[in-house]
N, C-alpha and C positions, 0 to 999 in steps of 0.2 A: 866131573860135571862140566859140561861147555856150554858158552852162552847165555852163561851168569850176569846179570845186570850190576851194575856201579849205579851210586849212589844217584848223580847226575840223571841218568839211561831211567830209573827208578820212578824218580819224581815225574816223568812223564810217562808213566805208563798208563794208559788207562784204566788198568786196575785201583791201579791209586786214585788217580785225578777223580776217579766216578764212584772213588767209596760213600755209601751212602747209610753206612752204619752208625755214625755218631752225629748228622747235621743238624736235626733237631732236635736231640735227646735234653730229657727236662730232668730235674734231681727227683723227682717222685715221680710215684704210677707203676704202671706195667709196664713200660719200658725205660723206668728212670735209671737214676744212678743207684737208688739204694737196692733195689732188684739186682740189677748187674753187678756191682761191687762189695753187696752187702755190708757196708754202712750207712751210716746216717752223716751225711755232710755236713748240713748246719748242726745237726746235735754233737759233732767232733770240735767243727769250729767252735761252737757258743761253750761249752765245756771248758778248751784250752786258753779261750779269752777271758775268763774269769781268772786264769792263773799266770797267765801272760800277755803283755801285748809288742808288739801287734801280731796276730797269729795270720801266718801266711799259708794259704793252695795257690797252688800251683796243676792246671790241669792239663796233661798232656794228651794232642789230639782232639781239643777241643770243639769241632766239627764248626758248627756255625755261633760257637758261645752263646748257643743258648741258657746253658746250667750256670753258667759261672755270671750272665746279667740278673740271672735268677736269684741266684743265692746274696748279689749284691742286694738285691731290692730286699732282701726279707733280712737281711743283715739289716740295711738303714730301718725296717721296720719294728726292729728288734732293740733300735739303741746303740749297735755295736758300729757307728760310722766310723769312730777313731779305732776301731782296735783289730779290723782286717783287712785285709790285702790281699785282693785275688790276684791271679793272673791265666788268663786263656791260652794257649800256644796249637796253635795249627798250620798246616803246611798253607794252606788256601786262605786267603783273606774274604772269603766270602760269609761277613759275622751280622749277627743280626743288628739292625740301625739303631740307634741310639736315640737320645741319650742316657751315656749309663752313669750311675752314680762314679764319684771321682775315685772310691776306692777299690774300683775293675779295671784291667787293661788286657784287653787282647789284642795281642799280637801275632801277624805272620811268617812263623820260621821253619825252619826244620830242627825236631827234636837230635837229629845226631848232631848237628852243629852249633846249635843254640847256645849261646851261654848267660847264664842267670844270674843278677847284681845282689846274690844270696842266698841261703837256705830256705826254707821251708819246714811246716809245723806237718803239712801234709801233700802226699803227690798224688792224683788219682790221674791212672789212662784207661777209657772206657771203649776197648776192640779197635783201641790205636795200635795196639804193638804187630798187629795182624796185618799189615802194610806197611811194615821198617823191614828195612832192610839189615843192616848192623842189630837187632834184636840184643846181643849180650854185650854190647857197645852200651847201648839204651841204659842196661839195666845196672851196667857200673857205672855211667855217671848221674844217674839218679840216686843212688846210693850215696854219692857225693855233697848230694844237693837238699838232702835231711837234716833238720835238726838233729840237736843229741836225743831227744824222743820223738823226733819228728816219724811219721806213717806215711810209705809209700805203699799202693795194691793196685794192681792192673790186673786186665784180663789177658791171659796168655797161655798158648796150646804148644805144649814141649814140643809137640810131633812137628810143628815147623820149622825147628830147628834140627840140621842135617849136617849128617857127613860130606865128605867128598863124591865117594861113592851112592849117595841120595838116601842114605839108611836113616831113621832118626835116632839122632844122639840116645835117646832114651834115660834110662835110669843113670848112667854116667853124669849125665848133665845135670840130673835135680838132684843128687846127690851133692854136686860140685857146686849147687844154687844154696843147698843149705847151707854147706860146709863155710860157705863168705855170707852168710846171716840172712836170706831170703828163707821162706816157705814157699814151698808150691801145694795147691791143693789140687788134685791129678781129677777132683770129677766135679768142680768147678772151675777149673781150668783158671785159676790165681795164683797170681803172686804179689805176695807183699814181704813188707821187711820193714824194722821200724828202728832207728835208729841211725843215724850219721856213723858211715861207713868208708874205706877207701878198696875197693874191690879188683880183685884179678883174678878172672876168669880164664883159664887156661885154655884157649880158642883164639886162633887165627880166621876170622873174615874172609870169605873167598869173594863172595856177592851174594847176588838175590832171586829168586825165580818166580815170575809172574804170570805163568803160565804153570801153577801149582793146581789151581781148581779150587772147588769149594772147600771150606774147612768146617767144624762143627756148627758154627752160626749158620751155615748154608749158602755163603757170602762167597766168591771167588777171593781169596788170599793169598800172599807171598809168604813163600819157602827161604829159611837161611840157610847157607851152607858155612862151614868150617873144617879148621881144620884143628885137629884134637892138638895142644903143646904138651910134652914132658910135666 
């Protein structure tokens, strides 16, 4: 495959730059995050701050952090000011205005380069990974970045992940997703994994293709390419 995009080449694409699938998404509704992720974010959080604190999310992809000043306000509504820790992570700093309670911070980075001043109790990316480029980069160093029971789940479509030849990986690959402690669910198109992990994914990174077309959201998305390792 030629005319692979690098990580750089990526981030201005306008596929990416004009993604418009997570900007204002709220944690409830018909388009929230419990619909998409199927959990319940505050009933995860409120659960594990009862047994620990401070219980940290960590959201990747977080469009205009809507969800995450959300979930702060009904935290402080809740009583839990001391005992959670958000954090938003988006490529685009375009976040909704404040002010937000002191225990939210988003920020703008990119998910493959980012690095995080600790773990987390939980990681949710909601139709973020559908626009990375490095996709199985993403998905071991979030593995990383779990507690010892800490929950990662995102939304993610195997089929974007490709050979050289542009075939998808297929069943080699979720096979190779469980075998290092992930689940994929193939007709909700998820993955999660719960637990602090150190992951290696047998796949060499070639780039990225932005000129993929629509994916099952109906959205135009980027295609990974690899290359399978021994």
């Amino acid at each position: 495959m030629t005319g692979l995009l690098d990580d750089a080449a990526l981030a201005r694409s306008p596929v990416v730059a004009n993604c418009a699938m997570n900007r204002e998404r709220s944690l409830s509704g018909s388009n929230g995050y419990g619909r998409e992720l199927g959990i319940d974010v505050m009933a995860e959080m409120s659960a594990r701050a009862r047994a620990s604190t401070p219980v940290r999310w960590l959201d990747l992809c977080c469009g205009s952090g809507r969800a995450p000043a959300e979930a702060a306000r009904l935290a402080t509504e809740r009583g839990l000011t001391d005992r959670v820790e958000i954090i938003g992570l988006d490529l685009v700093d375009h976040f909704v205005p404040g002010p937000h309670p002191a225990m939210v911070r988003l920020i703008s980075g990119s998910v493959a380069r980012w690095v995080p001043d600790g773990r987390f109790d939980l990681i949710t990316c909601v139709h973020g990974l559908h626009y990375v480029g490095d996709k199985l980069g993403v998905l071991s160093r979030v593995a990383s970045w779990l507690t010892g029971d800490g929950l990662f789940i995102a939304n993610f479509d195997a089929r974007s992940v490709r050979r050289a030849d542009g075939t998808p990986a297929g069943r080699t690959l979720t096979a190779r997703l469980r075998a290092q402690g992930f689940a994929y669910d193939s007709a909700r198109r998820r993955v999660s994994r719960r637990g602090h992990g150190q992951v290696r994914l047998p796949y060499r990174y070639l780039g990225a293709d932005d000129q993929a077309g629509p994916n099952y959201t109906g959205q135009p998305a980027v295609d990974s390419f690899y290359d399978p390792l021994p």
